[in-house]
Rosetta silent file (secondary structure, phi, psi, omega in degrees, C-alpha in Angstrom):
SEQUENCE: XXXXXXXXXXXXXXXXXXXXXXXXXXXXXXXXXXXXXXXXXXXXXXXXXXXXXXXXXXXXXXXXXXXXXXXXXXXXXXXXXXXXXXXXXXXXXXXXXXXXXXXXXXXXXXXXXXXXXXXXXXXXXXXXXXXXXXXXXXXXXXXXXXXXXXXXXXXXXXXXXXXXXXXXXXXXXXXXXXXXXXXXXXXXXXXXXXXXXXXXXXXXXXXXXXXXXXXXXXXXXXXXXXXXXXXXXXXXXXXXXXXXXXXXXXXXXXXXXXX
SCORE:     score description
SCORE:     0.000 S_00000001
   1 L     0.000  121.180  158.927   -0.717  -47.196  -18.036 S_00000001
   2 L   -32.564  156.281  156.351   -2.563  -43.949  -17.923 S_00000001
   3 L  -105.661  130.789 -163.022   -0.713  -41.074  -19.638 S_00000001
   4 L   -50.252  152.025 -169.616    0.412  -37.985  -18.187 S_00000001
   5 L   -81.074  176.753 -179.444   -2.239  -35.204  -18.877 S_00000001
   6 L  -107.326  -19.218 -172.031   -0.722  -32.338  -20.574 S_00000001
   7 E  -143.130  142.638  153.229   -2.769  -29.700  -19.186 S_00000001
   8 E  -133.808   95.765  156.125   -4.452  -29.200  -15.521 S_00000001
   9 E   -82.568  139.013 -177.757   -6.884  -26.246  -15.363 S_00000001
  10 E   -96.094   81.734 -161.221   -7.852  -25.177  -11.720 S_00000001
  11 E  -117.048  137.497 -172.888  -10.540  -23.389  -10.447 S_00000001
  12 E   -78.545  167.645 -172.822  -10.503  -22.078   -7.079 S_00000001
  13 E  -166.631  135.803  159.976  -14.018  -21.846   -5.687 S_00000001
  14 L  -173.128  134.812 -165.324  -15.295  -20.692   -2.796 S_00000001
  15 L    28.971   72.738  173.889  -19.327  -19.988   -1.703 S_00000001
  16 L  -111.203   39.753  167.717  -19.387  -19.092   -6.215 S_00000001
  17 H   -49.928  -60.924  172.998  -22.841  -20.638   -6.598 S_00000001
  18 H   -34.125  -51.287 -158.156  -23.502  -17.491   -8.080 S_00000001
  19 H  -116.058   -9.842 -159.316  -20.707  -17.618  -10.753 S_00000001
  20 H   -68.107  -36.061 -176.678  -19.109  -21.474  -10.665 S_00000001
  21 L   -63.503  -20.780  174.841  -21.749  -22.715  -13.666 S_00000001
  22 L   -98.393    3.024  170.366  -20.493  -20.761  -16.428 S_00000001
  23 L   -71.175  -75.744 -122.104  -16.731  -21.832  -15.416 S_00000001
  24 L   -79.965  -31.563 -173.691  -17.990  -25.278  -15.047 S_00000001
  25 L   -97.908  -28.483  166.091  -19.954  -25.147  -18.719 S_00000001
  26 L   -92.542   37.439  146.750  -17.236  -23.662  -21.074 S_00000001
  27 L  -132.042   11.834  151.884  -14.900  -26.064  -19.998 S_00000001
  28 L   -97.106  -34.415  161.948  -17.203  -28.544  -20.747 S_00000001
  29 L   -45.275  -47.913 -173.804  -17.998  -26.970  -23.849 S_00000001
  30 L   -64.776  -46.512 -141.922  -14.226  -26.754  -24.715 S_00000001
  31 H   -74.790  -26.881  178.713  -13.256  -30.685  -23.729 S_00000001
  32 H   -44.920  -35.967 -174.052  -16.293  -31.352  -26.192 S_00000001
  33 H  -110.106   38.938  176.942  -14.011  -30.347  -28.963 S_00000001
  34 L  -113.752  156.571 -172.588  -11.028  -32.159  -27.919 S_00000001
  35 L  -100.093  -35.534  156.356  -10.134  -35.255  -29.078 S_00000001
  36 L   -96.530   77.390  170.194   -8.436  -37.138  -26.122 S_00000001
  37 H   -59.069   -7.536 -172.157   -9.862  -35.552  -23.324 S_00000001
  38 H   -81.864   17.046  159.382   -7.968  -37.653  -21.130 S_00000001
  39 H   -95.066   -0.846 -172.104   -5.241  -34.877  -21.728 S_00000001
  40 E  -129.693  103.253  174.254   -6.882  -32.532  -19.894 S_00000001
  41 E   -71.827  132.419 -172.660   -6.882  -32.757  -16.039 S_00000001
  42 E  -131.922  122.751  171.319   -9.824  -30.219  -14.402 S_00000001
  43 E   -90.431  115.939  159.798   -9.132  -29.529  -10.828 S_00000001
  44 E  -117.153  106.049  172.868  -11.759  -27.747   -8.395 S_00000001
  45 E   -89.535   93.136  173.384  -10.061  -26.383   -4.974 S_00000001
  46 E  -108.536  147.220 -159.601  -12.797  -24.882   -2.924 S_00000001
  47 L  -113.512   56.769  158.954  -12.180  -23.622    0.529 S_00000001
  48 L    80.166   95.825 -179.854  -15.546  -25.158    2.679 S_00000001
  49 L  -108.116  143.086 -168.151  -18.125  -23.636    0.603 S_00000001
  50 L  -128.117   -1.478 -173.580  -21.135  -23.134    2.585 S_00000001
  51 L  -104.387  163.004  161.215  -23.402  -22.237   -0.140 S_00000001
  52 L   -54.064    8.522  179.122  -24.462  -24.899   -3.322 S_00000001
  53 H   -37.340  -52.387 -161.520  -20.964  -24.231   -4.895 S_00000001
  54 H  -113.020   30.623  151.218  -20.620  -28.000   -4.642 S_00000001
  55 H   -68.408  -38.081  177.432  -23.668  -29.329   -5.493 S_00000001
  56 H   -58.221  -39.932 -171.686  -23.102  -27.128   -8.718 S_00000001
  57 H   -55.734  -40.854 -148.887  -19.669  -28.989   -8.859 S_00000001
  58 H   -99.475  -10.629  179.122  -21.217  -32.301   -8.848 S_00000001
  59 H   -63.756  -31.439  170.855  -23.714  -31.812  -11.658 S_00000001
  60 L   -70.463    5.949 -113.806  -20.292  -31.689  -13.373 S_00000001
  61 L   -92.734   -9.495  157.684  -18.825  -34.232  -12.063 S_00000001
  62 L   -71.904   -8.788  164.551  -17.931  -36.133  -15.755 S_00000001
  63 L  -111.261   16.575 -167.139  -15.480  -33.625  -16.556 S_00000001
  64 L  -101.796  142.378  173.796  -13.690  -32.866  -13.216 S_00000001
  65 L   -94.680  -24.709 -174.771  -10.648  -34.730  -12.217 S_00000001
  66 E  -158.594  149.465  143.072  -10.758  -33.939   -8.407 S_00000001
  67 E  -105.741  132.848  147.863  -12.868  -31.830   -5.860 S_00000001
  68 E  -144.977  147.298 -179.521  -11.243  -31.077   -2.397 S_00000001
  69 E  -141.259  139.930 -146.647  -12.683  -28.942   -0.236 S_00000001
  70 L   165.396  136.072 -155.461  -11.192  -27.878    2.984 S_00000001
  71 L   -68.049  172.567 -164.398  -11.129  -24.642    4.752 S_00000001
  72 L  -162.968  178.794  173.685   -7.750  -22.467    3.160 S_00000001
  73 L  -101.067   16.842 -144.052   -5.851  -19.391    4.003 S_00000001
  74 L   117.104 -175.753  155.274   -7.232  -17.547    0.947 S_00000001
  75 L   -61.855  -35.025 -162.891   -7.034  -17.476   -3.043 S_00000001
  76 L   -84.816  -32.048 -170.413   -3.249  -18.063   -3.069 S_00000001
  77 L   -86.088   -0.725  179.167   -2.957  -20.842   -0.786 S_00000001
  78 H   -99.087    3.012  167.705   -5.525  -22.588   -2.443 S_00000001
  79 H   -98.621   36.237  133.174   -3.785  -22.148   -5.984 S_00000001
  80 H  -103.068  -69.904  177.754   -0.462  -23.506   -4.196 S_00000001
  81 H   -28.161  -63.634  166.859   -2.727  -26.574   -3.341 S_00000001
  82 L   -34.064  -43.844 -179.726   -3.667  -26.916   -6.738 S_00000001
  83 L   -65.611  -31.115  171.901   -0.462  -26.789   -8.084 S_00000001
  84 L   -91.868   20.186  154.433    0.651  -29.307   -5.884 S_00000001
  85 L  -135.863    6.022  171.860   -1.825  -31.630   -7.209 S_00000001
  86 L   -73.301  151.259 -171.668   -1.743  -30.982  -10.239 S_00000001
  87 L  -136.374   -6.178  178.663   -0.163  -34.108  -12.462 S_00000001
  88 L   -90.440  170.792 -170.390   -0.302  -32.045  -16.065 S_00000001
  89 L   -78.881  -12.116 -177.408    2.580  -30.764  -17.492 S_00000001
  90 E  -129.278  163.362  160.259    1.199  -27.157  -17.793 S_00000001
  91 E  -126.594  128.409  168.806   -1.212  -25.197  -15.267 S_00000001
  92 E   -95.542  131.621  163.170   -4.299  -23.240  -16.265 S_00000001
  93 E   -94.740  119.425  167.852   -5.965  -21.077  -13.280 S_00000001
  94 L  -117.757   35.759  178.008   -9.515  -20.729  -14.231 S_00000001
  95 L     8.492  155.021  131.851  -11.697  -18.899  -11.497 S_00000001
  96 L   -31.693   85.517 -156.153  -14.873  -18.661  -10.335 S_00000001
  97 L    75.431   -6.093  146.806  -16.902  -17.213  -13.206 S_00000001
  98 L   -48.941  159.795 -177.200  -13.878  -17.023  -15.493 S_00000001
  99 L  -156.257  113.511  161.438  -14.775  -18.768  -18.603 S_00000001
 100 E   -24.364  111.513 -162.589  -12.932  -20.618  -21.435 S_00000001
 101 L   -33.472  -71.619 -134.445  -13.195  -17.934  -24.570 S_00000001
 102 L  -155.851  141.409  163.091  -14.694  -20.197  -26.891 S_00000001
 103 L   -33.663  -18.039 -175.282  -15.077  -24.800  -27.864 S_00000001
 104 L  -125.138   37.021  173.364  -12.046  -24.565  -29.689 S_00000001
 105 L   -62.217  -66.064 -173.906   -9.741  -23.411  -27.343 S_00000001
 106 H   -59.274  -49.802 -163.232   -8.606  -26.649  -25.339 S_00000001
 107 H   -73.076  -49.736 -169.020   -7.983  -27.965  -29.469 S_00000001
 108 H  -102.771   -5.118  161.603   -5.891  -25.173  -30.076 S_00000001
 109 H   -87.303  -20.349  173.619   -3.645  -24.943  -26.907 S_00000001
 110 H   -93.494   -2.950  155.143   -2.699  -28.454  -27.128 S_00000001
 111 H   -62.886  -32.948 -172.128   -2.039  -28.115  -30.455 S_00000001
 112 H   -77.797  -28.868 -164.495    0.067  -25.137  -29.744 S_00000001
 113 L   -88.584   46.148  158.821    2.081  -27.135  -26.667 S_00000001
 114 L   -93.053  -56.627  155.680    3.825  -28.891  -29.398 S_00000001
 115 L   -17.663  -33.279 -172.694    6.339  -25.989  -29.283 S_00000001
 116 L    48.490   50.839 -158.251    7.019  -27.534  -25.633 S_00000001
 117 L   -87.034 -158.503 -175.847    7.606  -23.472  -25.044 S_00000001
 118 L  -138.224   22.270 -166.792    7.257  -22.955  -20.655 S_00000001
 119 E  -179.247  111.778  152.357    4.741  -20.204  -21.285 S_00000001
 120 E  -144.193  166.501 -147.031    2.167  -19.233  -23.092 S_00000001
 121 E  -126.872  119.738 -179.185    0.195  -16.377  -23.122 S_00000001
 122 L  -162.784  178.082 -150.057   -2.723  -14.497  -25.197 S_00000001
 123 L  -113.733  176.463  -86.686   -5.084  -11.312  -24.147 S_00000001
 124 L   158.378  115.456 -174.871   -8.524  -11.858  -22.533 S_00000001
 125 E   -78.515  135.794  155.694  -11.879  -10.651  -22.771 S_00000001
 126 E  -107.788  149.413 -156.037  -13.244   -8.989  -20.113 S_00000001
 127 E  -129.861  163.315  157.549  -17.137   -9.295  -18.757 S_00000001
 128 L   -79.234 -175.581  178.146  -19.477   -8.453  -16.343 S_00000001
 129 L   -96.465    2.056 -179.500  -21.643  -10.801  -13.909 S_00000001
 130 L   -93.858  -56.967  164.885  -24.556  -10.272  -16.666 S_00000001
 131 L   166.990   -6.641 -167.665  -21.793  -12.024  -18.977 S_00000001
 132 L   -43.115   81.103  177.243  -21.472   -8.624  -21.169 S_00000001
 133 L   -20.978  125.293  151.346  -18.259   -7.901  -23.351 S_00000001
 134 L  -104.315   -8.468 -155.894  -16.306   -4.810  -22.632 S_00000001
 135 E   128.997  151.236  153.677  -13.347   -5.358  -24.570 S_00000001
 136 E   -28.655   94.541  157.823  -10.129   -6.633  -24.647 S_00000001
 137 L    20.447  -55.203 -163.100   -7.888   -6.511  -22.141 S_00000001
 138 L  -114.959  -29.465  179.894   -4.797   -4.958  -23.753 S_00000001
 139 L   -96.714  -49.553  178.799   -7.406   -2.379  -25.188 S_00000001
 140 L   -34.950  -75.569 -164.832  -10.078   -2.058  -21.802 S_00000001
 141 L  -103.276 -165.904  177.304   -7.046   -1.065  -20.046 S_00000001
 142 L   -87.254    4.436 -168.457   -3.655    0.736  -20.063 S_00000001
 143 L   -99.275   98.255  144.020   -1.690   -2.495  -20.114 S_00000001
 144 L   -34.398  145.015  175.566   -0.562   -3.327  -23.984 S_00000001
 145 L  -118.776   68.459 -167.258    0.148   -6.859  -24.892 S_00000001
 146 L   -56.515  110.853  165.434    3.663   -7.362  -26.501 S_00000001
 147 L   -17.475  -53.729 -176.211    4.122  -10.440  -29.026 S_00000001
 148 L  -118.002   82.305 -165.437    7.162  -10.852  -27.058 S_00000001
 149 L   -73.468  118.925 -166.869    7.093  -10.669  -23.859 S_00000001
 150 L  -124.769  170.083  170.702    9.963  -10.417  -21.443 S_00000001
 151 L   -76.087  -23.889  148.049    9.643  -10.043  -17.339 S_00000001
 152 L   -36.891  -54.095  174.657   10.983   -6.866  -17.708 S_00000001
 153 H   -14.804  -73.298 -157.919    7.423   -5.783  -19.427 S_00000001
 154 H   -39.139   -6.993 -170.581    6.246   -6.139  -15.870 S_00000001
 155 H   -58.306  -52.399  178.915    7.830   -2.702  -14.402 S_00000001
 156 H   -68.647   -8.046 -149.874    4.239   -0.884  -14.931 S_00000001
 157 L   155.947 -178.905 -174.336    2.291   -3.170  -13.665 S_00000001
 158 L   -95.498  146.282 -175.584    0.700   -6.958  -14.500 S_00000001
 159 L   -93.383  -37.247  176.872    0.916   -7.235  -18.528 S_00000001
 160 L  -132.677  140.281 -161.408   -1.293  -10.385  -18.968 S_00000001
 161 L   -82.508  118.229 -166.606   -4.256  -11.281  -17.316 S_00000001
 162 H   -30.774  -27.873 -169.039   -3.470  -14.108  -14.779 S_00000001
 163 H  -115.838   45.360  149.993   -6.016  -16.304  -16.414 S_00000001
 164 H  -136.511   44.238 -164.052   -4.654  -16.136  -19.878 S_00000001
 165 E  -114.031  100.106  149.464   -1.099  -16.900  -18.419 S_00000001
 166 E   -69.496  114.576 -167.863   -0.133  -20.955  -19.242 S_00000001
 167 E  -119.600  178.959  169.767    2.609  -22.009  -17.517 S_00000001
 168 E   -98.373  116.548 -173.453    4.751  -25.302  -17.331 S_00000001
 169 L   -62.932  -16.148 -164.631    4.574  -26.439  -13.979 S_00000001
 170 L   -76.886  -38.344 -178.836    7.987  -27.739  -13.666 S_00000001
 171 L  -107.405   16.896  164.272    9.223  -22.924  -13.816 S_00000001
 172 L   -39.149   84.382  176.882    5.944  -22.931  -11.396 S_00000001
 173 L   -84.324  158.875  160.817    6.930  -20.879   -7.970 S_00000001
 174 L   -65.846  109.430  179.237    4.391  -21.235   -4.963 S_00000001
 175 L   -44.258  153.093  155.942    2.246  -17.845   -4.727 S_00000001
 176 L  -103.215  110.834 -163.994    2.799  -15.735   -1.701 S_00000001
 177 L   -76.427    3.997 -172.491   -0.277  -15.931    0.161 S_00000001
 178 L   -95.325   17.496 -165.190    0.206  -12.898    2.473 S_00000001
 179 L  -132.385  107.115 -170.161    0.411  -10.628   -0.694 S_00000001
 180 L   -50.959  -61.177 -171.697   -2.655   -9.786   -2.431 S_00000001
 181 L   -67.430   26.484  174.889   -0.861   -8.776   -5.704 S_00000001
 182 H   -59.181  -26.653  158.788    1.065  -12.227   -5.713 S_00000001
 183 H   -43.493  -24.429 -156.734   -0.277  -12.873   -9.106 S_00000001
 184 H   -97.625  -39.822  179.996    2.040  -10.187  -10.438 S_00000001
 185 H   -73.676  -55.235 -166.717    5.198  -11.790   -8.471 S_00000001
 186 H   -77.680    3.760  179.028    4.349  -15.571   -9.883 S_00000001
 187 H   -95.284  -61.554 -165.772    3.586  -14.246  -13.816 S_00000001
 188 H   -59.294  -55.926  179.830    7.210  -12.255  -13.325 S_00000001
 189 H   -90.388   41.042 -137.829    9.245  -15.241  -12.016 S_00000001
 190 H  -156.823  -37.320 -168.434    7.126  -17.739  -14.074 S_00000001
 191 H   -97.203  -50.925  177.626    8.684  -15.466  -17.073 S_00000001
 192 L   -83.527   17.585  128.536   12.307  -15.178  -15.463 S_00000001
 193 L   -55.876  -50.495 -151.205   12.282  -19.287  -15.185 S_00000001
 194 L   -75.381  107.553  154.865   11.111  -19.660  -18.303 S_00000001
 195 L   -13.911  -71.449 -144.538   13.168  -20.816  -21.742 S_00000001
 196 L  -131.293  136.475  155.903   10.638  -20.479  -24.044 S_00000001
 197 L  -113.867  137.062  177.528    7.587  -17.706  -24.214 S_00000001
 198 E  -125.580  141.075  162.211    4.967  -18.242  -26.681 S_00000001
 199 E   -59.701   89.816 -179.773    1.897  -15.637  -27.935 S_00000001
 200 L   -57.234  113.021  139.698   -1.167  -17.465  -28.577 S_00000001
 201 L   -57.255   28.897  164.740   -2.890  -16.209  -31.495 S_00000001
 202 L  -138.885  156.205  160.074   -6.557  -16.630  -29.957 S_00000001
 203 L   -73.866  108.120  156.767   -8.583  -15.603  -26.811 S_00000001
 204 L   -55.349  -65.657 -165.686   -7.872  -17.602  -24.087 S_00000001
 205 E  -117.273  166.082  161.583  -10.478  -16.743  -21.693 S_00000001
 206 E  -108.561   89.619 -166.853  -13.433  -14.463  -20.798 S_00000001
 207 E   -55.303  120.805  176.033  -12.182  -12.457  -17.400 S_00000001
 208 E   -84.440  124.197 -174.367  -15.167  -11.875  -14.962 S_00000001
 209 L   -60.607  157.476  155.578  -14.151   -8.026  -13.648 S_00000001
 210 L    91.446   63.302  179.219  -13.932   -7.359   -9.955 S_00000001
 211 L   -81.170 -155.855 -170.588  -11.287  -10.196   -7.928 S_00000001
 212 H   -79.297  -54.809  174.281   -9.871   -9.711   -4.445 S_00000001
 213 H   -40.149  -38.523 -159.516   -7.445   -7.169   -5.602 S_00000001
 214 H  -105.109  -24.527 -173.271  -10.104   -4.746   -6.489 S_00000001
 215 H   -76.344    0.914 -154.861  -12.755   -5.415   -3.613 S_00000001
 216 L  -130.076   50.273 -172.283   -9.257   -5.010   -1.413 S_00000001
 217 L   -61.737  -37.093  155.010   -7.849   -2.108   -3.462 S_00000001
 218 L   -58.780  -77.175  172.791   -5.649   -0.085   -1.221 S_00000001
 219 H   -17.927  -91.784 -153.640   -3.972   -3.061   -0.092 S_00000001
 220 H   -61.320   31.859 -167.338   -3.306   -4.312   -3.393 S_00000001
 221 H  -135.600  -35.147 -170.570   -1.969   -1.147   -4.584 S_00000001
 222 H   -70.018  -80.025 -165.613    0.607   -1.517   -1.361 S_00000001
 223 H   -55.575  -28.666  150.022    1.085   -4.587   -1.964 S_00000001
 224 H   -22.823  -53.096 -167.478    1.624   -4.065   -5.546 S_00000001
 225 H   -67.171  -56.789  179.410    4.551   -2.015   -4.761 S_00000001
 226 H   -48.802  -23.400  178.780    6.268   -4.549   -2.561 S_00000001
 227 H   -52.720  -82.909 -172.490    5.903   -6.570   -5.883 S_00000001
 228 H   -40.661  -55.771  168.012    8.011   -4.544   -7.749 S_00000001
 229 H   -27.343  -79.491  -30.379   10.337   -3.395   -5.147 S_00000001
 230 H   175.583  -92.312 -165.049   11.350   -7.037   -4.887 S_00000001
 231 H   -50.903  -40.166 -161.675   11.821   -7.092   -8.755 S_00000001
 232 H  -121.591   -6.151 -169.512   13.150   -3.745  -10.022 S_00000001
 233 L   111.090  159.935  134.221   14.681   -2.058   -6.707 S_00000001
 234 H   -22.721  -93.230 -176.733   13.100    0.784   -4.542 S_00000001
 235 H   -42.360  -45.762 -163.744   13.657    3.941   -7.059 S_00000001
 236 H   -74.510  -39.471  156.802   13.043    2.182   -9.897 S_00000001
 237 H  -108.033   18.976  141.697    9.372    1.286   -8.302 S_00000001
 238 H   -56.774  -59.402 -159.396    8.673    4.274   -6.478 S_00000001
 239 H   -66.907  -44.717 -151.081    9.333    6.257   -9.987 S_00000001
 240 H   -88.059   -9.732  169.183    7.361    3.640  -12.040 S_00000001
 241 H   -64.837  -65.458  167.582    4.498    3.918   -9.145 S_00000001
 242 H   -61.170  -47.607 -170.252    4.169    7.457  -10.109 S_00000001
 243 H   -85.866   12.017 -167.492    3.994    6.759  -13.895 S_00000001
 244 H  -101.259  -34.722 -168.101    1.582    3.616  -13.067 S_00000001
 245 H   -88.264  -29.949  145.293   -0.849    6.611  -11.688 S_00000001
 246 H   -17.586  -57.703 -163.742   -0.224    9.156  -14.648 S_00000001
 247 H   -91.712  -35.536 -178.723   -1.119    6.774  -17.267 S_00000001
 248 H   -70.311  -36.061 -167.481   -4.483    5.479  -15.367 S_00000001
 249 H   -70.369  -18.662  176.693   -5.557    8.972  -14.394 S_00000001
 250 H   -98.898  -18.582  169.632   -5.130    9.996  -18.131 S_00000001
 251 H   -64.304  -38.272  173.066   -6.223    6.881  -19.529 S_00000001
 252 L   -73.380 -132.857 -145.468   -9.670    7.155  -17.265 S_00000001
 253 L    -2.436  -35.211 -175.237   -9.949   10.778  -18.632 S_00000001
 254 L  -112.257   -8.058 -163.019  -10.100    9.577  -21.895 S_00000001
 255 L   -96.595  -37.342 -139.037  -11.479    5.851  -21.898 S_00000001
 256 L    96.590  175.754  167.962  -13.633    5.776  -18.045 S_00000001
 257 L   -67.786  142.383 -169.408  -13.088    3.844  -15.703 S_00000001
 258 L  -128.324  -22.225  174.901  -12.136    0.877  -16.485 S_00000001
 259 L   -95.696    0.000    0.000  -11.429   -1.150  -13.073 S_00000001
């Protein structure tokens, strides 16, 4: 009898011809340096791609565990699909044009999920669409990356970038798909579920800039809110609203833009 995988990374896909090949090659790159790859489940959810996404898919098609493709409601419901096919014990979200850091990634998170912690976590390069480093994460922007990380953190804002968040699927909630900034709600109660949080000491991923939230920015600034509200109370994220605009407008004064 097969053995359960330990890890199922996801990637959502939808008309990413453009970006789905460099997803699709560092996580073939990574599995390269794994020793049982049969621990590692690779999920592609694409929502009716109309473009060569899944021709691109199929060139891949020795390291993928499933395609389905089927019209969706969005990003979130099709990362609720995922989840809900998912069979590993943790879930990685990998996007469209997201990219495993580096080959010896996959080697060192399943080494690290010996801890059996129900989270882990580490900070995140971020790139362009030419493929260009800007920086860190926790440095790029105003959001800091605490060794120890409580749900609390979360009051300014999202603290770790959704695709260097590993969770145990088992403290998993279902995203809310009418809420752009739903990443921000399932990383908070993904944290208030959790037991155990752990820090990776490597770069998970390479983040490709520019998601839904930012082509849909006013929304997701809205919607943002409703996050918190829901988490910290009304005053407490109206006031923290104001000091979420404070710190970008002075941070862009001294850094650029960074979003």
């Amino acid at each position: 009898m097969d053995s359960q995988p330990i890890l199922t990374i996801i990637t959502v896909t939808y008309n990413a011809e453009k970006y789905v090949a460099r997803t699709l090659r560092s996580v073939q790159a990574a599995l390269s340096q794994v020793a049982d790859p049969a621990l590692i489940e690779y999920l592609i959810i694409d929502g009716l791609s109309k473009d060569s996404t899944l021709s691109i898919c199929q060139q891949y098609s020795s390291i993928i565990s499933r395609i389905v493709s089927e019209k969706d409601r969005g990003i979130y419901d099709a990362m609720n699909k995922g989840m809900e096919l998912a069979t590993g014990q943790y879930l990685w979200f990998l996007n469209a044009g997201d990219e495993i850091f580096n080959s010896k990634v996959l080697a060192g998170l399943l080494s690290a999920t010996a801890t059996r912690a129900d989270v882990y976590y580490s900070d995140a390069m971020m790139v362009d669409e030419s493929g260009r480093e800007h920086g860190l994460r926790s440095q790029f922007t105003p959001h800091s990356l605490p060794e120890n990380i409580q749900w609390t953190d979360f009051a300014l804002g999202m603290k770790i970038c959704h695709q260097a968040f590993i969770v145990r699927k088992q403290v998993a909630p279902v995203y809310d798909i009418s809420n752009l900034s739903a990443d921000i709600d399932w990383e908070i109660t993904c944290l208030q579920r959790a037991g155990r949080v752990q820090f990776l000491p490597f770069i998970l991923c390479r983040y490709l800039m520019g998601g839904t939230s930012v082509q849909n920015h006013r929304r997701s600034l809205v919607d943002r809110f409703l996050v918190l509200q829901k988490h910290f109370g009304t005053i407490q994220a109206t006031f923290n609203h104001l000091r979420i605009f404070w710190r970008g407008a002075v941070f862009a004064m001294r850094r650029g833009k960074y979003w």
